[in-house]
C-alpha positions in Angstrom: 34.8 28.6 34.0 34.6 31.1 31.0 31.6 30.3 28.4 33.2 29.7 25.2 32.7 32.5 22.4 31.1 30.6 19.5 31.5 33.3 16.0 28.1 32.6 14.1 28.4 33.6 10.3 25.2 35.7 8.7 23.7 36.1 6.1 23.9 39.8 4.3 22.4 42.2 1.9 25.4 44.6 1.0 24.4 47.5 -1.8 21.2 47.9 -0.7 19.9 50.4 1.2 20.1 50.1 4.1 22.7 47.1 4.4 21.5 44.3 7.1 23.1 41.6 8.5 20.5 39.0 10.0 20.6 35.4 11.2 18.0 32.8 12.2 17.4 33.2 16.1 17.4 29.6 16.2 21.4 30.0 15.9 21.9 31.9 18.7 19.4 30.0 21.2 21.3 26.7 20.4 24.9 27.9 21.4 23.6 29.4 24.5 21.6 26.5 25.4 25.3 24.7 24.7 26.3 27.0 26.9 28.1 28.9 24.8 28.4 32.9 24.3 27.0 34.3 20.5 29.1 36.3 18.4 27.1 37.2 15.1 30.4 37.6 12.3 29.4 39.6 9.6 31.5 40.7 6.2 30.3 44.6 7.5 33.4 44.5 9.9 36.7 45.8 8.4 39.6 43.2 8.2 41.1 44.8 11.4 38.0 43.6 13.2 37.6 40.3 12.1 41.5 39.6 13.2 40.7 40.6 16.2 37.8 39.1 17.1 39.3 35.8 15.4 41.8 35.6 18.2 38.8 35.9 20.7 36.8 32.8 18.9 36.4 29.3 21.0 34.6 28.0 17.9 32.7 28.9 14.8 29.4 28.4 13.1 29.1 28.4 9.5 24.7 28.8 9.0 22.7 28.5 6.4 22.0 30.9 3.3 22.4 31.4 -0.2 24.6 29.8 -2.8 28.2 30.0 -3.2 30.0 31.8 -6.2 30.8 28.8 -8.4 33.8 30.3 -9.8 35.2 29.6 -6.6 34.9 26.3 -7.1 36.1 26.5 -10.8 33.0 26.4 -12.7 30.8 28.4 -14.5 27.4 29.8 -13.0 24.5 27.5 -13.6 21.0 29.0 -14.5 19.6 28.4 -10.7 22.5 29.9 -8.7 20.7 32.6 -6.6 21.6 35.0 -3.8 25.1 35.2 -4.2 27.4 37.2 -2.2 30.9 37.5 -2.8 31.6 39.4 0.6 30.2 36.7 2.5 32.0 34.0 0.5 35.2 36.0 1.3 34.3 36.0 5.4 33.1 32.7 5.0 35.6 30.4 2.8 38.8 32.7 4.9 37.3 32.0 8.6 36.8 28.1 7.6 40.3 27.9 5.9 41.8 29.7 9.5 39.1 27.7 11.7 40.9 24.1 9.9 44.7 25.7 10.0 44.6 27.0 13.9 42.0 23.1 14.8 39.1 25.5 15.9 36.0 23.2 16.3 34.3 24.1 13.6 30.0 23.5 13.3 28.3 23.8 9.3 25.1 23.3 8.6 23.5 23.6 5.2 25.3 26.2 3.1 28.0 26.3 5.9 29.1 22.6 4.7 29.2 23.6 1.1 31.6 26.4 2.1 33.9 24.0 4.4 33.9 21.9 1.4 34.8 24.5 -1.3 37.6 26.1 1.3 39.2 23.0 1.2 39.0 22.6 -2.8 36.1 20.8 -2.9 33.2 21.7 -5.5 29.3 21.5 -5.8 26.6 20.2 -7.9 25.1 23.7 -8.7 21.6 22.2 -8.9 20.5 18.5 -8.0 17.0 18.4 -9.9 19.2 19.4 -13.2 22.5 17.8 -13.2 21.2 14.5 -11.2 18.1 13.6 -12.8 15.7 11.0 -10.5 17.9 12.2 -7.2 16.1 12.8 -4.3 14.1 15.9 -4.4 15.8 18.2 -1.8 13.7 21.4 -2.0 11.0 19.9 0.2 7.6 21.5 0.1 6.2 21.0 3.7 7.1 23.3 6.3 10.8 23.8 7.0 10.2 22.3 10.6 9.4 19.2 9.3 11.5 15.9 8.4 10.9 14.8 5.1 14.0 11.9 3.4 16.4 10.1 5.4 19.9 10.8 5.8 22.0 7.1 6.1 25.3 7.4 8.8 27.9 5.7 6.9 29.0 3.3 10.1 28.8 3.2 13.6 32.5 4.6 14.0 32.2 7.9 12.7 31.5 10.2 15.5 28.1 11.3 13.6 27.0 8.0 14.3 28.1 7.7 18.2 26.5 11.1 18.4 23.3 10.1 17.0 23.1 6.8 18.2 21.1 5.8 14.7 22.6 4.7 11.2 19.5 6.7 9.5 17.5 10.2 10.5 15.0 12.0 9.7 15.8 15.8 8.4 14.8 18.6 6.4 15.5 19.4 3.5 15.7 22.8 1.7 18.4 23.0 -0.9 19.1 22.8 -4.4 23.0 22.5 -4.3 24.9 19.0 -2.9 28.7 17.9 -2.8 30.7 16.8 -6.0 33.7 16.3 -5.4 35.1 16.5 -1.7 37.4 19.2 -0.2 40.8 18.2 0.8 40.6 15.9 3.7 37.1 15.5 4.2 35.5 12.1 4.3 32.1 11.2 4.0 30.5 10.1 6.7 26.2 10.4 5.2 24.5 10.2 2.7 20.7 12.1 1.9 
């Protein structure tokens, strides 16, 4: 049997000198240990490239990073938005909208779930500690490693909660940004 090839989206620095694309490691060693083979996408390859290694992709992996342009989302830029990248919201928001048109198991975590949401017309709260006052505080201050809030599983029917086994977990936290309004069919499923 052939190992799947899983596309893993990165996170860029494009004007600088030099440009760099770079991803957490820990990325990488979780689709291998899923048995799956690592294929780091990054807005540096030309169109032509990306079509062609879209055609080669088993599944994708939308990481973690900075925020999303907000006038992708229809709305203006609030004060806090930081380390934006509109070449990587282009990669990003096109593979997810292909990824959900051609049913390509798709895997987003953090900033990668903000993007499924906003490819599917969703939009964002730019900043939670602004727009939500007395919401839970999501920019936790012990180490990233560690669990800090809850996360309730809205029902033991959704697959999050067979997977997990649990109707609350433990996480991390280290955002600023949270869902508004959800992407076209989306449902919730948790809730931090």
């Amino acid at each position: 049997m052939v190992a799947p090839l899983i596309g893993i989206t990165t996170s860029v620095t494009i004007g600088t000198s030099p440009e760099r694309a770079y991803v957490n490691g820990a990325y990488i060693k979780a689709v291998q240990a899923a048995g799956g083979v690592p294929l780091l996408l990054t807005p540096h390859f030309t169109p032509e490239v990306q079509a062609a290694l879209w055609q080669r992709l088993d599944g994708l992996v939308l990481t973690g990073g900075g925020d999303i342009e907000p006038a992708r989302f229809g709305q203006a830029r609030h004060p806090t938005v930081d380390d934006v990248s509109p070449a990587r919201d282009d990669l990003e928001l096109g593979l997810t909208r292909r990824a959900v048109a051609d049913a390509v198991p798709l895997f987003a975590i953090c900033r990668g779930m903000q993007v499924l949401n906003v490819a599917l017309g969703g939009t964002l709260v730019q900043d939670i500690l602004s727009e939500r006052p007395g919401a839970l505080v999501h920019s936790q201050k012990a180490p990233r490693h560690e669990a800090t809030h809850p996360v309730k599983v809205l029902g033991e029917g959704t697959r999050l909660g067979r997977v997990l086994g649990a109707l609350e977990v433990e996480v991390n936290s280290m955002h600023h940004q949270a869902i508004e309004r959800l992407g076209d069919g989306l449902r919730e499923v948790a809730w931090a």
